[in-house]
C-alpha positions as a printed NumPy array, in Angstrom:
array([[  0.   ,   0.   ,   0.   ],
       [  1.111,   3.601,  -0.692],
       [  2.275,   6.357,   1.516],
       [ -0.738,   8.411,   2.649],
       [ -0.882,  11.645,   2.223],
       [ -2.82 ,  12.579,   5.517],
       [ -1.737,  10.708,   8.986],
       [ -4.377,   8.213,  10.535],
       [ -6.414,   8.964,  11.906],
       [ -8.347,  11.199,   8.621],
       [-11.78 ,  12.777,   8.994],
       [-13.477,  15.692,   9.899],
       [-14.539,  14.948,  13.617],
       [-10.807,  13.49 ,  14.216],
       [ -9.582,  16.629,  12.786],
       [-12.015,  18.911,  15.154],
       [-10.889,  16.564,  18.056],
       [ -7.397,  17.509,  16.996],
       [ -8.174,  21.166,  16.864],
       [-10.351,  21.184,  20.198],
       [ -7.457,  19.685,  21.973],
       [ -4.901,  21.917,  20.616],
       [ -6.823,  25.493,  21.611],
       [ -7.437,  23.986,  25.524],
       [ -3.645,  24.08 ,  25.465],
       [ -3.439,  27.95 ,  24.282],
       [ -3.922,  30.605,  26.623],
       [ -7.056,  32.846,  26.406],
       [ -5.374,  35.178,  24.637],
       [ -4.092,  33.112,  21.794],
       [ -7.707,  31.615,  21.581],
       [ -9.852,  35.158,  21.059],
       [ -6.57 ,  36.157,  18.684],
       [ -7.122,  32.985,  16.57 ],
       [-11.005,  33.484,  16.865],
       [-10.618,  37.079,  15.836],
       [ -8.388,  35.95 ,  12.834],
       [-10.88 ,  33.763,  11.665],
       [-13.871,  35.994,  11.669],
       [-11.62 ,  38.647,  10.202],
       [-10.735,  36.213,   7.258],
       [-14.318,  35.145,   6.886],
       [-15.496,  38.691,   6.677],
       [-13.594,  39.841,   3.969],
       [-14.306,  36.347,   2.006],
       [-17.853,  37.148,   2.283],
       [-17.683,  40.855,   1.136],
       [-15.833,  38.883,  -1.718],
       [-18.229,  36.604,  -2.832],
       [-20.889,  39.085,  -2.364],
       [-19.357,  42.066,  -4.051],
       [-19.04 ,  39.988,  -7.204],
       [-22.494,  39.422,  -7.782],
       [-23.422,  43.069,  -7.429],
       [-23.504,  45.498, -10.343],
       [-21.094,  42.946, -12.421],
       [-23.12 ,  43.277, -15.898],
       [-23.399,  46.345, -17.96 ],
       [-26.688,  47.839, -18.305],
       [-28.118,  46.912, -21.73 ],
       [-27.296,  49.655, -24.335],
       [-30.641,  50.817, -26.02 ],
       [-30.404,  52.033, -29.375],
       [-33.284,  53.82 , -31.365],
       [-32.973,  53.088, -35.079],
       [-35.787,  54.859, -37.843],
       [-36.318,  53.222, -40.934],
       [-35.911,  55.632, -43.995],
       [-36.931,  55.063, -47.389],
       [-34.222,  54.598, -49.296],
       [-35.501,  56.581, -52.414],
       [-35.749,  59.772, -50.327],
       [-34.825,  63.102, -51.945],
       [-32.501,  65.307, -51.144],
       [-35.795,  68.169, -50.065],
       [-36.931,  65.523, -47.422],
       [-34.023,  64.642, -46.235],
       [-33.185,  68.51 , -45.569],
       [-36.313,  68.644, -43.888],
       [-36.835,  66.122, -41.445],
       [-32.809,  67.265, -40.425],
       [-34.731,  70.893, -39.836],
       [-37.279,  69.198, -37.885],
       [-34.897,  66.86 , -35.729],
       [-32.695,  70.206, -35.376],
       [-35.696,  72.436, -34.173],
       [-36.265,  69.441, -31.837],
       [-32.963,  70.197, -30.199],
       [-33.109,  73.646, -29.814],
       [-36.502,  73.021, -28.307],
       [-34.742,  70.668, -25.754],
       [-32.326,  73.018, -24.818],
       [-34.232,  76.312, -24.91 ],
       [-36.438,  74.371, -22.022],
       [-33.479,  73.225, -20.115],
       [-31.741,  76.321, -20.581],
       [-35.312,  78.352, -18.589],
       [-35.375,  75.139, -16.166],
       [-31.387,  76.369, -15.237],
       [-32.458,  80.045, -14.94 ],
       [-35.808,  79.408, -13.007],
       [-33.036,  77.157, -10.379],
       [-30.426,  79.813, -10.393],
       [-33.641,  82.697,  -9.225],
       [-34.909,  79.935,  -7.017],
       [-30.881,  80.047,  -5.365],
       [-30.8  ,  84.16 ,  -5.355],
       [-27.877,  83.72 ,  -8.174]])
């Protein structure tokens, strides 16, 4: 028969048995030290496993496509681009009057 890797005799309660009887031995000290280790150790394992599974996938990128026709003339084209652009001005007019209506709100 091979050479074991663990010494006789193997198992978890021998093990515990083992580890019971070598903390009696250890002062008090030594024993809230080692327990202190241990939860310090298990702490930061658990912030580990936890912080992994929080916030790890990219919110999903929404894009907004339209459809055109493709035999569109040049006029429409130019036109719906004067729309879209009156759109944004629009958009920032308003937020420009929500800034100012904040900043008299303040005393600015």
């Amino acid at each position: 028969m091979g050479m074991s890797w663990f010494p006789r005799p193997v198992g978890p309660r021998a093990a515990f048995a083992d580890l019971r009887a070598f903390m009696r031995q250890r002062s008090r000290e030594q024993v809230i030290g080692f327990a202190l280790a241990i939860l310090a150790t298990t702490i930061i394992i658990i912030e580990f496993i936890v912080d992994a599974q929080i916030n790890t996938a990219p919110p999903p990128t929404i894009t907004y496509v339209e459809q055109w026709d493709a035999n569109r003339s040049d006029a429409e084209i130019i036109a719906q681009q004067k729309k879209d652009q009156a759109e944004v001005e629009a958009f920032r007019k308003e937020r420009q009057e929500q800034f100012q209506r904040l900043e008299n709100k303040l005393g600015m």
